[in-house]
C-alpha positions in Angstrom: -22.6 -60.9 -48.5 -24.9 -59.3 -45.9 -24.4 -55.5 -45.1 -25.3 -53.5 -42.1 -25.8 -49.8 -41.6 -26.4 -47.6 -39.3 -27.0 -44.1 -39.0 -26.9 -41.4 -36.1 -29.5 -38.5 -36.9 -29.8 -35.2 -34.7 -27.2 -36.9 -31.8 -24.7 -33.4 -33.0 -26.8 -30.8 -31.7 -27.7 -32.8 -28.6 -23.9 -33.2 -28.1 -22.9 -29.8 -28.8 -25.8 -28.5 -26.3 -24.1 -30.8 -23.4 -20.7 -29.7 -23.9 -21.8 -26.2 -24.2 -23.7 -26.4 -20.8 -20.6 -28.3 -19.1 -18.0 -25.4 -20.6 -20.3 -23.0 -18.8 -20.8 -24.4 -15.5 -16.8 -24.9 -15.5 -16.7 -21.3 -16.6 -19.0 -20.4 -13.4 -16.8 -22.8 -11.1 -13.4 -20.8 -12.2 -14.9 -17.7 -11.9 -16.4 -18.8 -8.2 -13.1 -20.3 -7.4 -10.8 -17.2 -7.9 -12.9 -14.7 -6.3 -13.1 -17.0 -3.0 -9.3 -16.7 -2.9 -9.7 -12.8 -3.5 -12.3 -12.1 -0.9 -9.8 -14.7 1.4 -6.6 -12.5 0.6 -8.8 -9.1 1.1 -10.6 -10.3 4.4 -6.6 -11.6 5.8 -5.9 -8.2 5.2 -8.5 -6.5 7.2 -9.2 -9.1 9.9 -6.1 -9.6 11.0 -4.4 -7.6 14.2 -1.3 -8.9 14.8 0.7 -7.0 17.2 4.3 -6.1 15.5 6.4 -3.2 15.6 4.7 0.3 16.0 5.6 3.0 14.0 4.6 6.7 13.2 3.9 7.1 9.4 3.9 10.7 8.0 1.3 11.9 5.0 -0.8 11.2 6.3 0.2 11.4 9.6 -0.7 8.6 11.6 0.5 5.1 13.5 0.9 2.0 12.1 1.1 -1.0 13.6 2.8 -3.8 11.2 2.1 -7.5 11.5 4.3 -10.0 12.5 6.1 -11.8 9.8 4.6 -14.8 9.0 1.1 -13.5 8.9 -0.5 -11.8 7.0 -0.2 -7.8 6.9 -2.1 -5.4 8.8 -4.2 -2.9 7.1 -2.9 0.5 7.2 -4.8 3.0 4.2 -6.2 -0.1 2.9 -4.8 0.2 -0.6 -3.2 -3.3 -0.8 -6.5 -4.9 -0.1 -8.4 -2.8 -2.7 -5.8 -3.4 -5.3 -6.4 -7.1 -5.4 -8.1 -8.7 -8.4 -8.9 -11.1 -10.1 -8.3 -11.3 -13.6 -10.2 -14.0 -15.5 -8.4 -15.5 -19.1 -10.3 -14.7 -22.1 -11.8 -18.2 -22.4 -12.6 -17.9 -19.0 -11.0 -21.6 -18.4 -8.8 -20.0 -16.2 -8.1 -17.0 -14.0 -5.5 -15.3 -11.7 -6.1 -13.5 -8.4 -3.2 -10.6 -8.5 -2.2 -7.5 -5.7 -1.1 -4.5 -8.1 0.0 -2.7 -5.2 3.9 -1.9 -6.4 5.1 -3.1 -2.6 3.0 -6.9 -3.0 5.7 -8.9 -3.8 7.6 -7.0 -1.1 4.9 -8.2 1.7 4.0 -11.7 0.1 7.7 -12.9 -0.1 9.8 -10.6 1.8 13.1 -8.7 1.6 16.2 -8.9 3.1 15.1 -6.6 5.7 11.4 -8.1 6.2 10.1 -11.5 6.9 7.2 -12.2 4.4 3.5 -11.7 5.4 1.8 -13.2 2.9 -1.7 -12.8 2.2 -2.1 -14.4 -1.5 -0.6 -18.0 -0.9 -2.7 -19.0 2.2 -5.9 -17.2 0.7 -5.2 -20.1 -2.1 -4.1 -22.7 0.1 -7.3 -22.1 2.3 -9.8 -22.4 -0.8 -8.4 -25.2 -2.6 -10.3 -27.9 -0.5 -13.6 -25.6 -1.4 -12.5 -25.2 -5.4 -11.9 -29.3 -5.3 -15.7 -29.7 -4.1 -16.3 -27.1 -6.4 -15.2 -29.4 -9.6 -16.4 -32.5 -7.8 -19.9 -31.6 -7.6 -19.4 -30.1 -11.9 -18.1 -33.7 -12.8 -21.4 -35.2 -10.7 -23.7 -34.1 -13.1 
């Protein structure tokens, strides 16, 4: 009876080398992804001037102007907008973009006394076409 053998040499470093170089790029494209929503949510927050109610706020003393609801919320000391982050998972296959400003779920959802102005939902909803490309370009090579 005929026999046939065959043998693979030095194919498992090659292998481990391409999936190395294909967990970092995905690495660089989550990382890239998360901080375009950030600097999205942050710039929404500064950019935008919508024209809502006017107020006086005290300590400091000063006016505020708050957005409309809907939009996203006006900048007042600009604590909200420095206060967002983005918090990458240790096998940075994933990350999160979060406000830790205690009144940001107050302002991205609402109360019962305040529409919603969110800011972190449509920074993520304005990126994903750009993350998509982002992972279409990683699969390309």
């Amino acid at each position: 009876m005929n026999r046939l053998s065959v043998t693979v040499v030095g194919r498992k470093n090659r292998s481990a080398k391409v999936l190395q170089q294909y967990r970092s790029q995905l690495q660089q494209v989550v990382a890239r992804g998360a901080n375009m929503v950030r600097n999205t949510a942050v710039e929404s927050i500064h950019a935008h001037n919508s024209t809502g109610r006017t107020y006086r706020k005290y300590n400091p003393n000063r006016i505020h102007v708050a957005s409309l609801a809907g939009n996203p919320p006006n900048t007042d000391t600009g604590y909200l907008a420095s206060n967002v982050h983005v918090v990458i998972d240790p096998d940075r296959l994933g990350a999160s973009v979060e406000s830790r400003a205690e009144y940001s779920a107050h302002l991205e959802f609402g109360t019962s006394k305040m529409g919603a102005r969110p800011f972190l939902q449509p920074a993520l909803e304005e990126n994903k076409p750009k993350i998509r490309a982002l992972y279409k370009k990683l699969r390309a090579r």
